[in-house]
N, C-alpha and C positions, 0 to 999 in steps of 0.2 A: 477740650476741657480737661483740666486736670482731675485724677481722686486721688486717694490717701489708700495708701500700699500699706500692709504690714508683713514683715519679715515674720519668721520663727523663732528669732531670736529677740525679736520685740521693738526692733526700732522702726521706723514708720517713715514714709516717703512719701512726695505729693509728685507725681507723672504723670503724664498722658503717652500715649501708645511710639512718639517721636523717643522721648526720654528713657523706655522701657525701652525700645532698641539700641539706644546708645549705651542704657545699664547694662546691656545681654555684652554687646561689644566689650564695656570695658570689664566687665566681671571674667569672660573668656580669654582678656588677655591676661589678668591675673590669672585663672586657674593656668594657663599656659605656663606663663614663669613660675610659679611654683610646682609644676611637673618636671618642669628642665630642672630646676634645683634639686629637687629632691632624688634625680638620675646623678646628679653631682656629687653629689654630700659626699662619695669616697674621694673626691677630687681633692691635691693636695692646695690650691687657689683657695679652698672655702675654708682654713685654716683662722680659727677664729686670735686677734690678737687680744684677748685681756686680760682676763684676770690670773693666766695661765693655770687653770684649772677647765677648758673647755678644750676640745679637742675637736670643734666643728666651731666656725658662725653661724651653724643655726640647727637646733636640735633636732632631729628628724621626728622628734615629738611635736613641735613648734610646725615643722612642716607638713606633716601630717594632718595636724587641724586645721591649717591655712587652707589644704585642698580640698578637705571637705567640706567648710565655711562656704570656701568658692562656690565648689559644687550645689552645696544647699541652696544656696541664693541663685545660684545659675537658674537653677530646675524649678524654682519659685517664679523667676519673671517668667522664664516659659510659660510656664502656668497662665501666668496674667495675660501674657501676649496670646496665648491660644483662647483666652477665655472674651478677649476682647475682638480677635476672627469670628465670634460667636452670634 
């Protein structure tokens, strides 16, 4: 049976404990790529093309909240998936 999740950032989810492993899954491969990016960012490939006033595609501020976003929500299912081992 599903319940209703809420994040800390406020948005709200209906899972049951299947769904909750596949969110852990796909949350950790995001946090993954945005580690490998953000070891990049000196890399000259991540050369942003636009407005020619950037000097990255992607701001290491931009990346920075990305990871801990991840993070956040990572250590949140956790939570749930250990609280439903309960």
């Amino acid at each position: 049976m599903k319940k209703q999740y809420r994040f800390s950032s406020g948005e709200t989810i209906s899972a049951d404990v299947e769904d909750l492993q596949a969110l852990q899954q796909q949350l950790t491969e995001y946090l993954n790529n945005y580690l490998e990016l953000y070891e990049s960012l000196d890399d000259e490939s991540y050369i942003a093309r636009g407005n020619g006033f950037c000097e990255a595609k992607y701001s290491e501020d931009f990346v920075e909240s990305q990871i801990s976003k991840y993070r956040q929500r990572l250590s949140e299912v956790e939570g749930w998936l250990a609280a439903e081992k309960d």
